[in-house]
C-alpha positions in Angstrom: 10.0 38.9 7.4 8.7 35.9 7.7 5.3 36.6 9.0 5.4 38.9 6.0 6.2 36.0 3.4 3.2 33.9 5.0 0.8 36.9 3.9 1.8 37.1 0.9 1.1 33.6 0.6 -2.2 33.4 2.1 -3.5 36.0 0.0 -2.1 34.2 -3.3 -4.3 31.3 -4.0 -4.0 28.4 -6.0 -6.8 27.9 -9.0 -8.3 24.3 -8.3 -6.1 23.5 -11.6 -3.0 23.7 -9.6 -4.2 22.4 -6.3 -5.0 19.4 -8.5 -1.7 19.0 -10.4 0.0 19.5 -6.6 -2.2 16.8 -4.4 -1.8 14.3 -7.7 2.2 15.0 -7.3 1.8 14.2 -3.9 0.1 10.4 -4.2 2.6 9.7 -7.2 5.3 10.4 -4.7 3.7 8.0 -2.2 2.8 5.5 -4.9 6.6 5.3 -5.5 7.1 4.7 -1.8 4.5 2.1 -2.1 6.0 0.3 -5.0 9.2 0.2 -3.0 7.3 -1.6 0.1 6.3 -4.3 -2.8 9.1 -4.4 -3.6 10.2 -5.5 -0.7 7.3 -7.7 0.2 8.1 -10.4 -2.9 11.8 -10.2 -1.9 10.2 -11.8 1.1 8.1 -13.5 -0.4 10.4 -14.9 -2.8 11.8 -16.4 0.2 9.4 -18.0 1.4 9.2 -20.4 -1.4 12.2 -22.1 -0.4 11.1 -22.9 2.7 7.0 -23.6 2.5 5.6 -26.9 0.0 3.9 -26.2 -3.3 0.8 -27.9 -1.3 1.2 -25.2 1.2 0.8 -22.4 -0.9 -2.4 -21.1 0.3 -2.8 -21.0 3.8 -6.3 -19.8 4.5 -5.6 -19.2 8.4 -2.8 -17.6 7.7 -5.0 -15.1 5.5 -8.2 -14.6 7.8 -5.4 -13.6 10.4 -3.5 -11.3 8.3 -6.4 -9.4 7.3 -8.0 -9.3 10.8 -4.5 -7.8 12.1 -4.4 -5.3 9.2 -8.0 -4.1 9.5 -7.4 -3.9 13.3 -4.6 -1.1 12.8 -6.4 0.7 9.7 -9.4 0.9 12.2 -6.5 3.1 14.1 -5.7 4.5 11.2 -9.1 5.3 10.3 -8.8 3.6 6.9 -12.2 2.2 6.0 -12.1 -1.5 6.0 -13.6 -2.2 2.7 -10.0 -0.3 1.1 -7.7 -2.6 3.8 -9.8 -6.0 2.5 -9.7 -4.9 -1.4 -5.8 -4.0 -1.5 -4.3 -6.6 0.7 -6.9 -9.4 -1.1 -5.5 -8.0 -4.4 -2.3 -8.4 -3.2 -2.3 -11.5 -1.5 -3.7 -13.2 -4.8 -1.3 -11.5 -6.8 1.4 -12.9 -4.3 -0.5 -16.7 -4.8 -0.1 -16.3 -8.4 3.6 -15.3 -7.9 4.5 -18.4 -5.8 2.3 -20.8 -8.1 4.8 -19.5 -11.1 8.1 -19.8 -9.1 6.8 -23.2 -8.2 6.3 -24.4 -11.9 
C-alpha cells in the first residue's frame, strides 16, 4: 500500500505555482523560528546593559571575533560568507542602536 501511495504521488506533480506557494510556506515557518532566536538574543542583550558602561557599548574586538567565529561555522555550513557578514552586521548595529536607547 504504501509503495502504491508513493506512485501515485510521483506521477502527480506540482505546477511551479504550487511548488512556489509550498517552499515560500516553508521559509515563513523558519522566519518565525528566526524571530523567536531574536527574540531571545535582546532578552540577552537586554541584560547586558546592566552589567557593561554606556562607554562600552561598542566593543570592536568583541565584533571582529564574533564575526570570524560565525563565518568559521557557516564555512561548515556552507553558507557564503558575504550572507553571514550582512545579517550578523545588520544585526549587531540594530543591537548598538538598541542598547544606545535603553542607555538614554
Amino acid at each position: 500500500m504504501v509503495y502504491t501511495l508513493f506512485i501515485i504521488m510521483k506521477k502527480t506533480k506540482l505546477s511551479p505555482t504550487d511548488n512556489l506557494k509550498i517552499i515560500r510556506k516553508n521559509i515563513d515557518k523558519i522566519d518565525f523560528k528566526i524571530l523567536k532566536l531574536i527574540a531571545n538574543r535582546r532578552r540577552e542583550v537586554l541584560k547586558i546593559t546592566k552589567y557593561k558602561p554606556k562607554s562600552k557599548i561598542v566593543d570592536q574586538k568583541r565584533i571582529n571575533k564574533m564575526l570570524n567565529l560565525r563565518c568559521k561555522k557557516a564555512k561548515v555550513l556552507k553558507i557564503e560568507k558575504f550572507i553571514i557578514i550582512g545579517i550578523w552586521r545588520a544585526m549587531i548595529n540594530s543591537f548598538i542602536k538598541l542598547e544606545r536607547i535603553k542607555y538614554k
